[in-house]
TORSE-328417 format. One record per residue (C-alpha): residue number from 1; x, y, z. Coordinates in nm, 4 decimals. Each point is the difference from the previous one (the first is absolute). Layout:
BEGIN
{site NUM, {X, Y, Z}},
...
***
This chain:
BEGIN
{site 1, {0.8625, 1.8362, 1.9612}},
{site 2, {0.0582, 0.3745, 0.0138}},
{site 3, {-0.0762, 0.0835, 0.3684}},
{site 4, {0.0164, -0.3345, 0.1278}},
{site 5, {0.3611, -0.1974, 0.0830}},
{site 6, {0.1452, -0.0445, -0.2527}},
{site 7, {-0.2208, 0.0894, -0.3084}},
{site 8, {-0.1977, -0.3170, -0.1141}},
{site 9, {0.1507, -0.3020, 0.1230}},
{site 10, {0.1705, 0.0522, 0.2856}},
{site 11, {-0.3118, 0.0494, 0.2482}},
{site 12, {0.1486, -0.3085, 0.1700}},
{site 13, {0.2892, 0.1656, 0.1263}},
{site 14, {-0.2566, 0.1336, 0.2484}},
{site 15, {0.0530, -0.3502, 0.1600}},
{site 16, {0.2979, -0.1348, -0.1135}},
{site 17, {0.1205, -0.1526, 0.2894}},
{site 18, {-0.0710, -0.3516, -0.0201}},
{site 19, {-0.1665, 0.0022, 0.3463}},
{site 20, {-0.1581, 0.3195, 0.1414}},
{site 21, {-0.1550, 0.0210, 0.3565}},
{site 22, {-0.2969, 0.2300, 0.0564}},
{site 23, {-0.2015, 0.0443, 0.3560}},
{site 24, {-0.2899, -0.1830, 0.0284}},
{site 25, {-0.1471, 0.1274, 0.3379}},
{site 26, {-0.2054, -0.2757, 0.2124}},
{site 27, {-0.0553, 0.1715, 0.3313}},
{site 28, {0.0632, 0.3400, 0.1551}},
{site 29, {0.3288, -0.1105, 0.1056}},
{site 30, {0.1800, -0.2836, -0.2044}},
{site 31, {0.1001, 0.1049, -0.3454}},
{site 32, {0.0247, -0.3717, -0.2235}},
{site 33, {0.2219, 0.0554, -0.2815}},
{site 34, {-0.0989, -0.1376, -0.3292}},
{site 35, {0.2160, -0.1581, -0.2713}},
{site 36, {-0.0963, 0.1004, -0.2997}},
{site 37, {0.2028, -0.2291, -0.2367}},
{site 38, {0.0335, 0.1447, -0.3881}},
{site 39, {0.3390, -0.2010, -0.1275}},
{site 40, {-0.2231, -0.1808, -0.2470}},
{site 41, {-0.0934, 0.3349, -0.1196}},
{site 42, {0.3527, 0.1374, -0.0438}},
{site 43, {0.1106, -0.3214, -0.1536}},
{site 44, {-0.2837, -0.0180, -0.2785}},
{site 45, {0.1038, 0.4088, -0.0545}},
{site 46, {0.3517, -0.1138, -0.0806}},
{site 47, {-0.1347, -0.2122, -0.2454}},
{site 48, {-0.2694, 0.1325, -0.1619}},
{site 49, {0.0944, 0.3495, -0.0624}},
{site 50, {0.3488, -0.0537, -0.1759}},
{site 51, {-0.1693, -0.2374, -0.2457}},
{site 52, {-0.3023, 0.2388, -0.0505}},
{site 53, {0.2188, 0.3129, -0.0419}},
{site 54, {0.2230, -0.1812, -0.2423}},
{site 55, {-0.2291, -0.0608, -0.2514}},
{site 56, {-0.1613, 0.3493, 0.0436}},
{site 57, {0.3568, 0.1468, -0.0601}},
{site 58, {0.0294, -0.1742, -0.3086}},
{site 59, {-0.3075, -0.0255, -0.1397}},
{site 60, {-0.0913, 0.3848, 0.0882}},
{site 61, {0.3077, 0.0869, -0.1405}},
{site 62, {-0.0065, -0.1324, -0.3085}},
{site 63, {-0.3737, 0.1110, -0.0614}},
{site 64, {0.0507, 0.3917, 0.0885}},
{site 65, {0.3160, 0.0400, -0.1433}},
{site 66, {-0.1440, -0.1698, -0.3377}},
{site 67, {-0.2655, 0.2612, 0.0105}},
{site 68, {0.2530, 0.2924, 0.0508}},
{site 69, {0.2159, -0.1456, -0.2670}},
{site 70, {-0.3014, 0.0009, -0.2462}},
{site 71, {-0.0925, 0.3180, 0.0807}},
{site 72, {0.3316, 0.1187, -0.0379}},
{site 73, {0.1290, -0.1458, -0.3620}},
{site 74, {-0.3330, -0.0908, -0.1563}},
{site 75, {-0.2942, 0.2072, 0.1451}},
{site 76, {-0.1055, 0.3621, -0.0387}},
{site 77, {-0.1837, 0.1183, 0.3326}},
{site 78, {-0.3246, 0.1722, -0.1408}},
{site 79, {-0.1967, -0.0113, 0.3030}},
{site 80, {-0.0690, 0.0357, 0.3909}},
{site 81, {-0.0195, -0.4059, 0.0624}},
{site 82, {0.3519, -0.0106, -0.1879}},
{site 83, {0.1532, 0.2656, 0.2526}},
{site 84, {-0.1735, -0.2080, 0.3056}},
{site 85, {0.1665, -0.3314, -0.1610}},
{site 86, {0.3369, 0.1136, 0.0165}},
{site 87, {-0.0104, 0.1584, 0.3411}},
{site 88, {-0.1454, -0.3319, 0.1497}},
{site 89, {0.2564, -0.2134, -0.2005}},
{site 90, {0.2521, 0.2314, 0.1607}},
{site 91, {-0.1993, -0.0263, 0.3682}},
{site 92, {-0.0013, -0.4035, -0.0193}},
{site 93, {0.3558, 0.0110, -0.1311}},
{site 94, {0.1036, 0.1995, 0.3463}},
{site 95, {-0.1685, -0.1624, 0.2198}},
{site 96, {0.1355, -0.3717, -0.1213}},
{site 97, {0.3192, 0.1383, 0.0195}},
{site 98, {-0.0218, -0.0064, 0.3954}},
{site 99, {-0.1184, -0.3586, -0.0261}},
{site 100, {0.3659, -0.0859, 0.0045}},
{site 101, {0.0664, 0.1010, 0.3588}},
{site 102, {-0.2851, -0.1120, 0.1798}},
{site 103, {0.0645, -0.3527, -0.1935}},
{site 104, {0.3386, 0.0504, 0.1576}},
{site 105, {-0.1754, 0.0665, 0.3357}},
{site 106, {-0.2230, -0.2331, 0.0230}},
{site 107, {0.2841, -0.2486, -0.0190}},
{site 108, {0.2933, 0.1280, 0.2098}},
{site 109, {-0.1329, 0.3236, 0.1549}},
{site 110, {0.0538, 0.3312, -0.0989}},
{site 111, {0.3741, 0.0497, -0.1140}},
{site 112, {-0.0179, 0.3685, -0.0690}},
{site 113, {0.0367, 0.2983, 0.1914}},
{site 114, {-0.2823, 0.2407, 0.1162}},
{site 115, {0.0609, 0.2440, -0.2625}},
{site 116, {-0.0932, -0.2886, -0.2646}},
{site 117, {-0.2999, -0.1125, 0.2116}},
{site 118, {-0.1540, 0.3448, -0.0523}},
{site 119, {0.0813, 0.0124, -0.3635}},
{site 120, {-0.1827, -0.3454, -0.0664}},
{site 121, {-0.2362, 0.0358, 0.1877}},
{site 122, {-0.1399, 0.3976, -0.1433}},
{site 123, {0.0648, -0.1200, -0.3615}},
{site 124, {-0.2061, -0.3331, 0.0689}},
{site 125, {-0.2912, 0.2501, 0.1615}},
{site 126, {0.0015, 0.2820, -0.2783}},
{site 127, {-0.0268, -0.2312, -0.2776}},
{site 128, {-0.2778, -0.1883, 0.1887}},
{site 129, {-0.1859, 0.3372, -0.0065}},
{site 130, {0.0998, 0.1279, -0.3539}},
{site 131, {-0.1373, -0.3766, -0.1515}},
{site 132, {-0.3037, 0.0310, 0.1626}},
{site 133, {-0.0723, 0.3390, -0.0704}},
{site 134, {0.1032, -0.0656, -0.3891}},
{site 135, {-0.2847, -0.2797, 0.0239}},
{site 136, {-0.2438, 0.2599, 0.0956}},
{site 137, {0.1223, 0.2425, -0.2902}},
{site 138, {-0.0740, -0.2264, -0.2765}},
{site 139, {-0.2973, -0.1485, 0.1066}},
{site 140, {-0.0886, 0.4104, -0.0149}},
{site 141, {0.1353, 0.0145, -0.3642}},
{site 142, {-0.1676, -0.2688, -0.1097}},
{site 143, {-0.3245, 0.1455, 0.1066}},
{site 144, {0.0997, 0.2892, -0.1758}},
{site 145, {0.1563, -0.1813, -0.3231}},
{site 146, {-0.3514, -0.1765, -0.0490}},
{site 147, {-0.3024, 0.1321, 0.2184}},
{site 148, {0.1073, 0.3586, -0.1051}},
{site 149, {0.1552, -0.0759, -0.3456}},
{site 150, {0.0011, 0.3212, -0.1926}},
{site 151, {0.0595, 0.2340, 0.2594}},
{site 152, {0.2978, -0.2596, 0.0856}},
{site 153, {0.1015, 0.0189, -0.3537}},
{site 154, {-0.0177, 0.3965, -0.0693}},
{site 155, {0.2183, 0.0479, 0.3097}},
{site 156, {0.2606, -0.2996, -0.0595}},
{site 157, {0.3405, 0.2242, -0.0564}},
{site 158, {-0.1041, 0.2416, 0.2810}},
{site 159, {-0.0974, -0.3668, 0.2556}},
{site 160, {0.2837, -0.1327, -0.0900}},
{site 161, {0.2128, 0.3216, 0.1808}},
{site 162, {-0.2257, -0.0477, 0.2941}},
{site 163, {0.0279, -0.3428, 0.0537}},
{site 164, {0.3997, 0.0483, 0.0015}},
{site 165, {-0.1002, 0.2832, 0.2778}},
{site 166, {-0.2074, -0.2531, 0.2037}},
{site 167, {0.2568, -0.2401, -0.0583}},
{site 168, {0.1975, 0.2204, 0.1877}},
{site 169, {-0.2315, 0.0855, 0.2863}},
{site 170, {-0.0255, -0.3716, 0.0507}},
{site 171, {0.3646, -0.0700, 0.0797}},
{site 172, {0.0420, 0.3572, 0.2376}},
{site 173, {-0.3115, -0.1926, 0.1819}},
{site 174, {0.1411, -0.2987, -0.0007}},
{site 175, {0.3217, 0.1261, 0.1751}},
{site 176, {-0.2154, 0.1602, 0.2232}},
{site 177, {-0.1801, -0.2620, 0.1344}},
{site 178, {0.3075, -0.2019, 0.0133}},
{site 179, {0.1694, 0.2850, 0.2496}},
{site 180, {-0.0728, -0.2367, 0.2913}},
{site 181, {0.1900, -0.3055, -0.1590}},
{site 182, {0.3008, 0.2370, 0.0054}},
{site 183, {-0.0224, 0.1089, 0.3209}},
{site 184, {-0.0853, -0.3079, 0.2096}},
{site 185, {0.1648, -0.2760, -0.1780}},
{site 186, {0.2825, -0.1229, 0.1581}},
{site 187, {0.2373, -0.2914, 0.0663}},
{site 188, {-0.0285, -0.2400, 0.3506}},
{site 189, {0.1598, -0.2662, 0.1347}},
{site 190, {-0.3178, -0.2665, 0.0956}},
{site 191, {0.1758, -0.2635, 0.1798}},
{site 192, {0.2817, -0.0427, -0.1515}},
{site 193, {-0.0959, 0.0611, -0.3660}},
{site 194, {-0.0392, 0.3760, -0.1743}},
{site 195, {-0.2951, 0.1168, -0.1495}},
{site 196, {-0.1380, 0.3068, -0.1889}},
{site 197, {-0.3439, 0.1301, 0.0921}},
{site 198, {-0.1846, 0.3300, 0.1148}},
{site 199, {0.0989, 0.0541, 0.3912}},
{site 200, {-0.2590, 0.2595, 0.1039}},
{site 201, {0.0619, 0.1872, 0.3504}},
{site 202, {-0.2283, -0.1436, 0.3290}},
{site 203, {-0.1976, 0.2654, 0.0166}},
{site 204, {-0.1176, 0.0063, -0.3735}},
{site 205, {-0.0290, -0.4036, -0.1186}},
{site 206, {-0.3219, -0.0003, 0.0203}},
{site 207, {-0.0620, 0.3421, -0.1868}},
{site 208, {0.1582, -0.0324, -0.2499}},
{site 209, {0.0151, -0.3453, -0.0944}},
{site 210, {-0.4054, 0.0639, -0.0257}},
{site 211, {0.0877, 0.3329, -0.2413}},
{site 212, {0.2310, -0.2170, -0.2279}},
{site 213, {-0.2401, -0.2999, -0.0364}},
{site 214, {-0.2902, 0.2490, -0.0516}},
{site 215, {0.1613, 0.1477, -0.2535}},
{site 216, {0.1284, -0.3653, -0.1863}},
{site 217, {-0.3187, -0.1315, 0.0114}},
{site 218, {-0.1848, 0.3149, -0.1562}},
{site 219, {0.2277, 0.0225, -0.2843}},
{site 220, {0.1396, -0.3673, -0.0098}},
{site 221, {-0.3744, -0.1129, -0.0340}},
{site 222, {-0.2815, 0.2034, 0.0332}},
{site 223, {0.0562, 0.3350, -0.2145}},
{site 224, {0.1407, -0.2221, -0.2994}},
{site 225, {-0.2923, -0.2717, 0.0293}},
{site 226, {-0.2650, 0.2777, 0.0101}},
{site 227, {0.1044, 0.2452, -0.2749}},
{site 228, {0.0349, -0.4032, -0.2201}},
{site 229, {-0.3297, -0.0673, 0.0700}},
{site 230, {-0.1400, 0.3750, -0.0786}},
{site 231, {0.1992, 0.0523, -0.2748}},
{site 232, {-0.0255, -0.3784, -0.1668}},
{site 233, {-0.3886, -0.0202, 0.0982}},
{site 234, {-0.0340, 0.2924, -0.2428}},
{site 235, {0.2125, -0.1395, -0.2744}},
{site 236, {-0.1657, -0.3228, -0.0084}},
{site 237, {-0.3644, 0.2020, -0.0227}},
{site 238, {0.1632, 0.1932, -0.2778}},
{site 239, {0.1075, -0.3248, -0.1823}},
{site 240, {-0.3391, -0.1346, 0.0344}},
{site 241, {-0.1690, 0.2831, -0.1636}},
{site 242, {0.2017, 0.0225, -0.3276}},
{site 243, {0.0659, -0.2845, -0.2638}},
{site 244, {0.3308, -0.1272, -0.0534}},
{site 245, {0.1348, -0.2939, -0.0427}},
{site 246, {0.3114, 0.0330, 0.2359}},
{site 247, {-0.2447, 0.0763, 0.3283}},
{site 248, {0.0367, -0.3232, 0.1469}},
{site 249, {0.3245, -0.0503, 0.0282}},
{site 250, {0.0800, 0.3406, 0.1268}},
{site 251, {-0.2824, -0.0930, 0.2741}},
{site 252, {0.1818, -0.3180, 0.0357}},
{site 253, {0.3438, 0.2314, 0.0773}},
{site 254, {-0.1971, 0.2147, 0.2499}},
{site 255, {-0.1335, -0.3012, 0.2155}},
{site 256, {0.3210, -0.1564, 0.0391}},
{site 257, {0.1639, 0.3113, 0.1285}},
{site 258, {-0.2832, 0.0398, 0.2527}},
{site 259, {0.0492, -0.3733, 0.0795}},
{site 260, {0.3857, -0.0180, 0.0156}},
{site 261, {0.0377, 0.3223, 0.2182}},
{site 262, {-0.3028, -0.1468, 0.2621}},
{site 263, {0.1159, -0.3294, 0.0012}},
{site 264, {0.3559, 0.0621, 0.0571}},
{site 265, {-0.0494, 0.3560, 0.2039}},
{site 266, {-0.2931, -0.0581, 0.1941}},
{site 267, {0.1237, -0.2816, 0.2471}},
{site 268, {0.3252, 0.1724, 0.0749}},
{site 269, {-0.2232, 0.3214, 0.1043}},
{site 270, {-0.2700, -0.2016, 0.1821}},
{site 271, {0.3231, -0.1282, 0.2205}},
{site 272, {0.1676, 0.3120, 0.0743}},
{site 273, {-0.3668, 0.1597, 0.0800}},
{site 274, {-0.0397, -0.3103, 0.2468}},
{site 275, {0.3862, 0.0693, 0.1165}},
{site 276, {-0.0534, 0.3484, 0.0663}},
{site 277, {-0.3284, -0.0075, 0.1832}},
{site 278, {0.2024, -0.2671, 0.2608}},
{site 279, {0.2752, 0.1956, 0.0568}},
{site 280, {-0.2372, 0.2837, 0.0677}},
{site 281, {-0.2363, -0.1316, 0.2158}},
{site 282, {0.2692, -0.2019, 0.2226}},
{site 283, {0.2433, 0.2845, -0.0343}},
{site 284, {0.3142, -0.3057, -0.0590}},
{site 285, {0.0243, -0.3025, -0.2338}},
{site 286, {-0.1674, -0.2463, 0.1726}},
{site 287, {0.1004, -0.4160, -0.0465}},
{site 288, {-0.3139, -0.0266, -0.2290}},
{site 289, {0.0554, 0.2801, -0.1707}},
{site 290, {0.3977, -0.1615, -0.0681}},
{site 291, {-0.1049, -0.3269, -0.1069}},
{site 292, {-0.2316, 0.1764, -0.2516}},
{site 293, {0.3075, 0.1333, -0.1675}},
{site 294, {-0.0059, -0.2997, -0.2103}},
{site 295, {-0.2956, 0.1569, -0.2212}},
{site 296, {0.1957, 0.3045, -0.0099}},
{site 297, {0.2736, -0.1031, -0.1623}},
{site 298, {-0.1662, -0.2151, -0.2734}},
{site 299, {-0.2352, 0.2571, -0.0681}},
{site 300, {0.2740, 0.2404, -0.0054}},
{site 301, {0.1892, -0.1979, -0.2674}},
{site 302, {-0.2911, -0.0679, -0.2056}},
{site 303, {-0.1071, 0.3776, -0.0006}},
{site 304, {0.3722, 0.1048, -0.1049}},
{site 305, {-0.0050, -0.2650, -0.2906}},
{site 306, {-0.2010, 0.2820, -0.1992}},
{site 307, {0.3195, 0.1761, -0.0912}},
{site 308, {0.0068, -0.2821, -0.2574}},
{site 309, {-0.3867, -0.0097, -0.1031}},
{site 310, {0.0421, 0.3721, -0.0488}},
{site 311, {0.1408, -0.0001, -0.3593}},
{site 312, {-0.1722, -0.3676, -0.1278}},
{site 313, {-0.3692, 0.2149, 0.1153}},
{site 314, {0.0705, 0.3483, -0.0973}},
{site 315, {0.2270, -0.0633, -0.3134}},
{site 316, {0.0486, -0.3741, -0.1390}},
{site 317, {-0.3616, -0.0336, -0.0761}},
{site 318, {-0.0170, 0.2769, -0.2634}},
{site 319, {0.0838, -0.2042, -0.3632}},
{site 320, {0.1937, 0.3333, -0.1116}},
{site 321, {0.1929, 0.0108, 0.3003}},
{site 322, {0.1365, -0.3876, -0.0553}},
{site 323, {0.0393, 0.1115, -0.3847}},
{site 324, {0.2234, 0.2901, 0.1126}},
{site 325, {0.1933, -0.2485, 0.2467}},
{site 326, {0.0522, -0.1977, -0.3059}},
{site 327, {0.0824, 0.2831, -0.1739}},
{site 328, {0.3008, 0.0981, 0.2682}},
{site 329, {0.1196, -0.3463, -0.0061}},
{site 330, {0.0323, 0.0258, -0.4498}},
{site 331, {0.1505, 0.2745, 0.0798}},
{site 332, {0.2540, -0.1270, 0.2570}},
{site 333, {0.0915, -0.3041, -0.2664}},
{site 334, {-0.2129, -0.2147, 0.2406}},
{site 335, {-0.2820, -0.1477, -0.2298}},
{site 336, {-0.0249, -0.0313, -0.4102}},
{site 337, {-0.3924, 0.0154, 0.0014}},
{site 338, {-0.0111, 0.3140, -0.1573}},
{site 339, {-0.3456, -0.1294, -0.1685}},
{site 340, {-0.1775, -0.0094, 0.3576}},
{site 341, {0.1306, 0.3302, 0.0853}},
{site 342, {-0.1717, 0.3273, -0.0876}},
{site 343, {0.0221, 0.3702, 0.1556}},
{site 344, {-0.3284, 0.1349, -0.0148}},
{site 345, {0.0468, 0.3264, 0.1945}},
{site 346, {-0.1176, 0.0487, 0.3633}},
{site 347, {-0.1631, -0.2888, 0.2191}},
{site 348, {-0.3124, 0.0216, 0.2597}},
{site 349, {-0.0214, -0.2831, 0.2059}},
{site 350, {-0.3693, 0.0737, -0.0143}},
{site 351, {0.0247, 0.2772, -0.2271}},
{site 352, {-0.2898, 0.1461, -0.1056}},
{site 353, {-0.2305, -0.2563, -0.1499}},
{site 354, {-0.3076, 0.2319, 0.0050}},
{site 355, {0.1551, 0.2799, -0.1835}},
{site 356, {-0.1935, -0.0012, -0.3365}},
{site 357, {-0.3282, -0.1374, 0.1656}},
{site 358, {-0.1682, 0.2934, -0.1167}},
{site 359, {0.1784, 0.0195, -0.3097}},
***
């Protein structure tokens, strides 16, 4: 999790000693140290998050780098949505490419040197950003592509340069806000086993591990969930108004991308909210707060697994962009059915299905 240690799943390294004591102060003058016993915790880690990551690497993998591929050998990019596609094929496909390490990690420790740590760990937090922010840009387009349709459609050559320029503007932001990874991740020896995570100085923990969880979950959650609901609330109220046949399903595509990013977003946020607010308010990680690290890290997995459900929601469901998949694979000696395969120019997942209602 950018700003926490390290990035999403390793908020447990907060506590990874299997036994931690804290003071628990009964009197003015005995301090009674507490146990606070978390090797269950560390143990379930071990387990869970290799075999979660695993199938995210390969499943994430083969989704974005089929939709790059089809873009690439079979698909003309005619619009804004097409430019946000390939960037957030490209984001997922950077960030699972760090998966490999902390799968190493969470098994044997960190192996690598500091240098490394900081790599993973910035290109893990700017392509958390960038896929986020991409989210947010074609939810906007699609307001555009439908609510505004002619306007969208007068200016489509001219968006098309300007979506490459905010394409561009989202990944300088993204490395901004991923300055702190570079800076404060390091490698450290936690009894006897090394581990990569963001080592803030004394004086500033608190600061700025507030700052960098602000700033997660504002754009990790609650700028992409709000311009969705805006932005989709409008295109369903659009679809309602005209008649067309193909208005259902595209409201059926809208409410499962609202869906999908609250129901596997929203707990991970609620948890680091709850986190944060702790750490605040008793200015240290308290037992409690420790043994909660449980619901971090499943929540943490679960929110991650949308680098797969990113290119099944915003480009599997469109029937033209399977027919151009099938296309590529014709093309690539992969499949005879040249019958069930048909170019017919550019694809809109939603397109624009209330173009000619006043025609």
């Amino acid at each position: 999790m950018p700003g926490t240690t390290p990035n999403f799943f390793f908020l447990l390294q907060f506590s990874d000693s299997p036994r931690v004591t804290t003071g628990d102060y009964v009197s003015s003058d005995y301090e009674i140290p507490e146990i606070c016993e978390v090797s269950g915790i560390t143990e379930f880690s071990r387990i869970f998050q290799p075999f979660i990551q695993i199938l995210v690497l390969l499943i994430g993998v083969c989704g974005n780098t089929l939709v790059l591929l089809t873009y690439g050998f079979s698909r003309k990019v005619k619009s804004k949505t097409d430019i946000y596609l390939i960037n957030l094929a490209i984001a997922d496909l950077l960030q699972l490419m760090t998966l490999p390490f902390w799968i190493t990690s969470a098994i044997n420790g960190w192996m690598f040197d500091n240098t490394m740590c900081k790599l993973v760990q910035g290109v893990f937090a700017i392509n958390f950003f960038s896929g986020f922010l991409f989210l947010t840009c074609i939810s906007v387009d699609r307001y555009h592509e439908i609510v505004l349709a002619v306007e969208a459609h007068t200016r489509r050559q001219m968006s098309i340069c300007h979506s490459q320029c905010i394409s561009f503007v989202v990944w300088i932001l993204s490395v901004l806000l991923s300055i702190p990874e570079f800076k404060y991740s390091k490698s450290q020896n936690l009894d006897g086993s090394e581990i990569c995570k963001m080592i803030f100085p004394e004086e500033e923990t608190s600061t700025m591990k507030s700052i960098c969880n602000f700033f997660q979950i504002v754009l990790g959650f609650i700028l992409p969930f709000c311009v969705m609901i805006v932005c989709y609330f409008s295109i369903i109220k659009t679809l309602f108004s005209c008649r067309c046949f193909k208005k259902h399903k595209a409201m059926k595509v809208i409410i499962s991308i609202v869906l999908v990013f609250v129901v596997f977003q929203l707990p991970y946020t609620l948890v680091t909210f709850m986190e944060t607010t702790d750490f605040i308010g008793s200015m240290q990680m308290s037992c409690e707060v420790r043994k909660r690290n449980i619901a971090i890290i499943i929540t943490s997995n679960l929110a991650f697994t949308r680098c797969c459900i990113n290119p099944i929601l915003y480009a599997f469901v469109g029937v033209k962009f399977r027919k151009d998949i099938l296309l590529m694979l014709k093309n690539f000696g992969c499949t005879s059915r040249a019958s069930d395969i048909r170019h017919r120019g550019t694809s809109r997942r939603f397109s624009t299905p209330c173009n000619n209602r006043n025609q």
